[in-house]
C-alpha positions as CSV (number, residue, x, y, z in Angstrom):
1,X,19.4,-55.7,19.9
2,X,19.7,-51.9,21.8
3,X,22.3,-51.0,19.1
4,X,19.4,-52.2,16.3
5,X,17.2,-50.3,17.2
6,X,18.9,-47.5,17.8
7,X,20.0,-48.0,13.6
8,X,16.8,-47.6,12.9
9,X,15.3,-44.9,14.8
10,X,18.5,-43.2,13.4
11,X,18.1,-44.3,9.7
12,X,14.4,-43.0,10.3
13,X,15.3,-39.7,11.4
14,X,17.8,-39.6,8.3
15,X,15.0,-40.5,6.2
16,X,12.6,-38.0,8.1
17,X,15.5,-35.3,7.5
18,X,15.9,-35.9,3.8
19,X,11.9,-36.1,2.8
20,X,11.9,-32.9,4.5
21,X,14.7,-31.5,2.3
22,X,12.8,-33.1,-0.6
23,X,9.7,-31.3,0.4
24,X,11.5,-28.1,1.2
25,X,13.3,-28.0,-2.3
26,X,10.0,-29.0,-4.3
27,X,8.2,-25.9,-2.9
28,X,11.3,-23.7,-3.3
29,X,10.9,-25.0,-7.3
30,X,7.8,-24.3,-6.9
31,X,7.7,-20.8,-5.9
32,X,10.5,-20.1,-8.6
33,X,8.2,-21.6,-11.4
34,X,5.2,-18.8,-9.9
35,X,7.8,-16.2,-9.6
36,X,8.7,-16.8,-13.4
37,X,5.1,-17.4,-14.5
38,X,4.1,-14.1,-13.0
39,X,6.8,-12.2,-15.1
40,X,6.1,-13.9,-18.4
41,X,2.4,-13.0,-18.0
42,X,2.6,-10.0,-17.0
43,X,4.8,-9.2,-19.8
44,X,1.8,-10.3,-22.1
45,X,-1.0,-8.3,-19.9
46,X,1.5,-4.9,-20.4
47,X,1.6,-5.9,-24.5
48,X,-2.1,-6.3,-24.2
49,X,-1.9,-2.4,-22.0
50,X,0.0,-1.7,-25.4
51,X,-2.1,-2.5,-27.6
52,X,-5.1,-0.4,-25.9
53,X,-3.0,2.9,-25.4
54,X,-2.0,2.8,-29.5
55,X,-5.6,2.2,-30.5
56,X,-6.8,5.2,-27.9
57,X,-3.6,6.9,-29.4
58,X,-5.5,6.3,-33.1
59,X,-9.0,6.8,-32.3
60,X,-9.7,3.2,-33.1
61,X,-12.5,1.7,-31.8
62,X,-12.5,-1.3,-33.2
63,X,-8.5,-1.9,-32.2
64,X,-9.4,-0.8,-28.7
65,X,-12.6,-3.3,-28.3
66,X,-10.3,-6.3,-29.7
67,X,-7.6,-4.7,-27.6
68,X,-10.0,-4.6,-24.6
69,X,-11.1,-8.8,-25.1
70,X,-8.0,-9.9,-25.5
71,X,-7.0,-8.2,-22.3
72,X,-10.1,-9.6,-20.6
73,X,-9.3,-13.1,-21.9
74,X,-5.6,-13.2,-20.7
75,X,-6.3,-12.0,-17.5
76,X,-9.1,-14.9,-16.9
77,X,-6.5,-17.0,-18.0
78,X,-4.0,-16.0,-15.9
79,X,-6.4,-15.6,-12.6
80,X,-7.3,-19.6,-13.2
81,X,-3.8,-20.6,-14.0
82,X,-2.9,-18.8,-10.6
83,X,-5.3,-20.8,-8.4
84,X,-3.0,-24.1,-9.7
85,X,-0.1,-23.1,-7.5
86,X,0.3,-24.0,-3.9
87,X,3.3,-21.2,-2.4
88,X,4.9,-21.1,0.3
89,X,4.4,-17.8,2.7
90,X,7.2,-16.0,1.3
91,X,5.6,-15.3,-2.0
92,X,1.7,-15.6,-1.0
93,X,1.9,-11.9,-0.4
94,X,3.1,-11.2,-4.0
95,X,0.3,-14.1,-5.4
96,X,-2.7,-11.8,-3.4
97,X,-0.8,-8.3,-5.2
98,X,-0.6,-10.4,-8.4
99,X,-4.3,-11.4,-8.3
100,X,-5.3,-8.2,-7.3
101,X,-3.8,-6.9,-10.4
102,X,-5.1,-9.4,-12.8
103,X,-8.8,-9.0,-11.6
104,X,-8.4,-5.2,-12.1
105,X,-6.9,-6.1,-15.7
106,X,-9.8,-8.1,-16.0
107,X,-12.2,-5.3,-15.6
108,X,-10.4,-2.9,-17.4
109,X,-10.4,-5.6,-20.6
110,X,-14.4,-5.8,-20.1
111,X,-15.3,-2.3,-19.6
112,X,-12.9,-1.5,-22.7
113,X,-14.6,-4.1,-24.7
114,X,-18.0,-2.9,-23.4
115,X,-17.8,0.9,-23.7
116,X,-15.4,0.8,-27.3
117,X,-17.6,2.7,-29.2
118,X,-18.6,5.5,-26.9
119,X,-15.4,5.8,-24.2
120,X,-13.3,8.2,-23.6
121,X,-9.7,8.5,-24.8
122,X,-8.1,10.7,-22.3
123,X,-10.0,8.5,-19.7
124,X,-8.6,5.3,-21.1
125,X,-5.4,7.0,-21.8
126,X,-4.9,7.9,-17.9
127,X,-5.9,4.8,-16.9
128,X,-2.7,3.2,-18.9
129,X,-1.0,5.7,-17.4
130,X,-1.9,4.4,-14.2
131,X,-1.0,0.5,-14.8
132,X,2.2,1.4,-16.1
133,X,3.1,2.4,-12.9
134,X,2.1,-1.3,-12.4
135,X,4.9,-2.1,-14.0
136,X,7.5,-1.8,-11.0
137,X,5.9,-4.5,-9.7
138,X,6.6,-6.7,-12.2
139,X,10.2,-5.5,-12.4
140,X,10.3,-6.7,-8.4
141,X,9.2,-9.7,-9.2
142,X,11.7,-10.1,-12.4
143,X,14.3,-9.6,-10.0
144,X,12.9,-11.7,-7.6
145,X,12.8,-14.7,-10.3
146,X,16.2,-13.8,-11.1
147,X,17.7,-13.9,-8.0
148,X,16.2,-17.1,-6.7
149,X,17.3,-19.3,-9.9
């Protein structure tokens, strides 16, 4: 009877021991599908950055506000899509930079598609400038996808 029970309390610290492997492993997934999410996105938010720099480039104001809405859309879309992932501490640091980024693009998108008809170029042009340099994030996080698959 002793030797019984102690087959179970051991089979129930095996089974303790692998759920908390399986649970381990499903977030690890988990933050690799965020950390591959965050590049492909971003890759679209830098094309949308694209698009607005060739229309300031041109002098097109209609470009730039279409530029401008379709930035504001993707980056709402990408904000909500972010709230459906539950991380793990090691990447909730690069979520909160991430979301800080999209809400910026956000704003950016609206006051582009606000102000297309009266802003100014050199001011729009810096300000591409200065998300560019945004950029190196997302080539940290690239990596970072990379290297945990």
């Amino acid at each position: 009877m002793v030797f019984f029970s102690l087959s179970v309390a051991g089979c129930e610290d095996i089974e303790n021991g692998v759920n908390g492997i399986e649970g381990s492993i499903s977030q690890t997934m988990e933050d690799i599908d965020f950390l591959r999410w965050t590049a492909d996105s971003a890759e679209v938010l830098l094309d949308d950055y694209e698009a607005i720099k060739v229309a300031s480039s041109e002098r097109d104001g209609v470009m730039l506000e279409e530029g401008g809405i379709k930035l504001r859309e993707d980056s709402e879309r990408y904000l909500e899509e972010l709230e459906g992932f539950s991380l793990s501490p090691s990447v909730e640091s690069v979520a909160t930079t991430y979301a800080d980024f999209l809400q910026r693009s956000y704003e950016f998108g609206e006051f582009v598609e606000t102000n297309s008809q009266e802003i100014d170029f050199e001011a729009i042009e810096r300000t591409i400038e200065l998300m560019n340099e945004t950029s190196e994030l997302i080539n940290d996080v690239s990596y970072m996808a990379e290297q945990a698959s």
